[in-house]
C-alpha positions as CSV (number, residue, x, y, z in Angstrom):
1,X,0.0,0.0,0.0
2,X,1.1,3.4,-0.6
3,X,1.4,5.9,2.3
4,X,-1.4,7.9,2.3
5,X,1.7,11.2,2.9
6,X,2.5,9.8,-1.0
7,X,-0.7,10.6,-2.2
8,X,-1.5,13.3,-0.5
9,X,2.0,14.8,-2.0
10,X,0.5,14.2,-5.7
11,X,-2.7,15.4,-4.9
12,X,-0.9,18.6,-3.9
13,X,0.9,19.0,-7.4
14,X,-1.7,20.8,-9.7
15,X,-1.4,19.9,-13.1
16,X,-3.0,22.4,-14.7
17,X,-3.5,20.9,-18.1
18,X,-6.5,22.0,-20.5
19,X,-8.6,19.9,-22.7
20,X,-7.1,22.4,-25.6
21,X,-3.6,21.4,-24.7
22,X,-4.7,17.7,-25.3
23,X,-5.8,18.2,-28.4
24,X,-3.0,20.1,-29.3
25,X,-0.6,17.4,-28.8
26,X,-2.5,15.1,-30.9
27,X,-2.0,17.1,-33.5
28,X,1.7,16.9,-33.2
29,X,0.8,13.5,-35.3
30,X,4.6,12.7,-35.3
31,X,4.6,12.8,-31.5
32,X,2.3,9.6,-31.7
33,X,3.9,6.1,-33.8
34,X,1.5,3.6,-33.9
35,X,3.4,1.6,-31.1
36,X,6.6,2.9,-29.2
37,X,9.7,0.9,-29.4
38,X,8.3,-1.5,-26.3
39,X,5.3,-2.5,-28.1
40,X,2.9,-0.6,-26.1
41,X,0.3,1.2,-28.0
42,X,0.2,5.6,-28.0
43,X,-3.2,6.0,-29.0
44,X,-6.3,3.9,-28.6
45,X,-10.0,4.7,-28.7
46,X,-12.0,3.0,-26.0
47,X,-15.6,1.6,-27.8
48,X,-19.2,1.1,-26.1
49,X,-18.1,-2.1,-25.7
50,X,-15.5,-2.1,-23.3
51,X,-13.0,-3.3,-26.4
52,X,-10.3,-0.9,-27.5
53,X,-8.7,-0.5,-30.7
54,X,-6.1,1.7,-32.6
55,X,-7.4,1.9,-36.1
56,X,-5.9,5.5,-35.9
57,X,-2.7,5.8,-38.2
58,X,-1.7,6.3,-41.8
59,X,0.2,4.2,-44.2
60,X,3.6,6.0,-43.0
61,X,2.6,4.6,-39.2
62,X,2.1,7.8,-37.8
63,X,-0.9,8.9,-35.9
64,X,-3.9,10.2,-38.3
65,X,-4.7,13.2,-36.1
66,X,-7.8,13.9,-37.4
67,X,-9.2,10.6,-37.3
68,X,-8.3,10.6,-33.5
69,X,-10.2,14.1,-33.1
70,X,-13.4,12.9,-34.8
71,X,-13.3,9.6,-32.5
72,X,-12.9,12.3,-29.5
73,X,-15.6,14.5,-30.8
74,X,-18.1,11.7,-31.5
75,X,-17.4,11.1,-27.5
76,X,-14.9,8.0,-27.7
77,X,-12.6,8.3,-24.7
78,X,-8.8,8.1,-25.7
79,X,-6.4,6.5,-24.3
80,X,-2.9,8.1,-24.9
81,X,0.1,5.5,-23.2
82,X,3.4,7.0,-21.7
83,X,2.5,10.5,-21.3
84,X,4.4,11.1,-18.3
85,X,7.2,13.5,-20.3
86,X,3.9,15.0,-22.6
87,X,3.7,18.1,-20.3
88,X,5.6,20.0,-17.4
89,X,3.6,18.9,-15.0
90,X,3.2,15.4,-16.0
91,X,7.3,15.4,-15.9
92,X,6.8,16.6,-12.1
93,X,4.5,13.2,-11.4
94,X,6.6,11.3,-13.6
95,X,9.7,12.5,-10.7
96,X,8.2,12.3,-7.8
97,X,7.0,8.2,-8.4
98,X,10.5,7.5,-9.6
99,X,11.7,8.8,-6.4
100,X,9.1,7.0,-4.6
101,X,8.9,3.6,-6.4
102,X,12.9,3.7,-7.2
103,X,11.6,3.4,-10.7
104,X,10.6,4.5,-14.0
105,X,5.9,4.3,-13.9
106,X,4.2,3.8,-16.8
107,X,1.6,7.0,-16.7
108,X,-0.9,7.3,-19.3
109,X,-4.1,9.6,-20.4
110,X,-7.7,9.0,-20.0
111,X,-9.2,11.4,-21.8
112,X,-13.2,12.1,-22.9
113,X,-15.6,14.0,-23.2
114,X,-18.5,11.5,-21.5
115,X,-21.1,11.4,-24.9
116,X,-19.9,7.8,-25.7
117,X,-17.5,5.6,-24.2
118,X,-16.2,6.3,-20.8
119,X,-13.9,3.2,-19.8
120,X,-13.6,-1.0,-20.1
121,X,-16.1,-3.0,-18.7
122,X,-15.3,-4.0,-15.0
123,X,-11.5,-4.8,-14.7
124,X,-8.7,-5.7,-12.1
125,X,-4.7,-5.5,-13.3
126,X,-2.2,-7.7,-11.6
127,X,-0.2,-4.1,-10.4
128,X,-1.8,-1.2,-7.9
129,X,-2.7,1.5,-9.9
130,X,-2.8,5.5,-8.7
131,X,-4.8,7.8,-10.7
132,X,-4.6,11.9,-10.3
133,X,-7.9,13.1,-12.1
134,X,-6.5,15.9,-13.6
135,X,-10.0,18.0,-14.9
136,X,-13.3,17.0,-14.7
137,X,-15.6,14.7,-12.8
138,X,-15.9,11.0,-13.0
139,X,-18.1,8.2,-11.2
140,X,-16.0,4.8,-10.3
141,X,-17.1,1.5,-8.6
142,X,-14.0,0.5,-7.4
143,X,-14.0,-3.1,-5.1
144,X,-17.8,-2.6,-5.3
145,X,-17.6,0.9,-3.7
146,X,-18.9,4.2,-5.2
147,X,-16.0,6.6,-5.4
148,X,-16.2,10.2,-7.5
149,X,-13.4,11.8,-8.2
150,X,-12.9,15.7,-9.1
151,X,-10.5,17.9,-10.2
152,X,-7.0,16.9,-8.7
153,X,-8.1,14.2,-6.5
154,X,-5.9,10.8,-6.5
155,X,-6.5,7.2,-5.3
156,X,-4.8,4.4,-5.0
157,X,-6.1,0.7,-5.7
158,X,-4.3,-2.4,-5.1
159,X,-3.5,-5.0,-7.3
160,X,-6.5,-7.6,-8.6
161,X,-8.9,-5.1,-7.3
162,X,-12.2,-4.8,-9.3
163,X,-12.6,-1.3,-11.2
164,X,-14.6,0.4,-14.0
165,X,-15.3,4.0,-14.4
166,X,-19.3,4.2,-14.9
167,X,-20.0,7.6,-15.7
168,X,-18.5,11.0,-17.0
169,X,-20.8,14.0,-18.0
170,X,-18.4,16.3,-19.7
171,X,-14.9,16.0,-20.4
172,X,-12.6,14.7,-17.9
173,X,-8.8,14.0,-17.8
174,X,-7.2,11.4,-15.9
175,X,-3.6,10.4,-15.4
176,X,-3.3,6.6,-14.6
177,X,0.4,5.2,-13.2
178,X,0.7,1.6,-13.1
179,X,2.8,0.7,-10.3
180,X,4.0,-2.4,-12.2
């Protein structure tokens, strides 16, 4: 478990990230490969379904931007992967659980607008997971437990514990590290 002085530390470093400076980025389309050199995905759109997919890049590999801002638009969530360099204040996360964990943490983006898609279907990982909701609001059951989270808030869940986000009603950013 994490100390609860750990995440009270990240819930006391605003990132103060817009929904415009998102989208920015994902323009950068050269920013975004279809996979980075460890296989992991960048960019993947999160369906009604629960199922995710990446059917987001050109011929050359590279990230179709607009494609991935009409999936956002028509209210697919995004998921962008190892984000934790994307912005200033992602970096300071990105420091501050390397100094904790003695490690590098994967970090990634949730990132919706709540018309469509919000998240998978009920889920557990086999690594804890912290997530600092950066903007927005968002309804989780998390080990059969009601939680919503608002702007900067953070939790903490353990490994193998049951989670699914259930609702969003306008657009919300999320930061997930996987303490893997």
């Amino acid at each position: 478990m994490v100390e609860d002085k750990f995440l009270k530390k990240l819930k006391n470093i605003k990132v103060k990230i817009s929904e415009e400076d998102v989208l920015e980025r994902i323009i950068d389309r050269l920013r975004w490969p279809k996979k980075y050199p460890s296989g992991q995905p960048t960019i993947e759109v999160i369906l009604e379904n629960g199922n995710k997919h990446s059917d987001l890049f050109l011929e050359d590999e590279y990230l179709d931007s607009q494609k991935c801002l009409d999936a956002y638009d028509q209210g697919y969530t995004l998921i962008l992967s190892n984000i934790a360099f994307l912005f200033k204040d992602t970096t300071v996360i990105q420091n501050e659980l390397s100094i904790n964990f003695g490690k590098n943490i994967n970090c990634n983006f949730y990132f919706g607008n709540g018309k469509k898609s919000v998240s998978f279907n009920k889920h557990q990982h086999e690594y804890p997971v912290i997530v600092k909701n950066i903007y927005g609001n968002s309804k989780w059951i998390i080990d059969e437990k009601e939680v919503i989270l608002k702007d900067q808030d953070v939790i903490w869940f353990d490994k193998n514990i049951d989670h699914q986000v259930v609702s969003i009603n306008k657009p919300k950013l999320s930061m997930t590290c996987n303490i893997s």
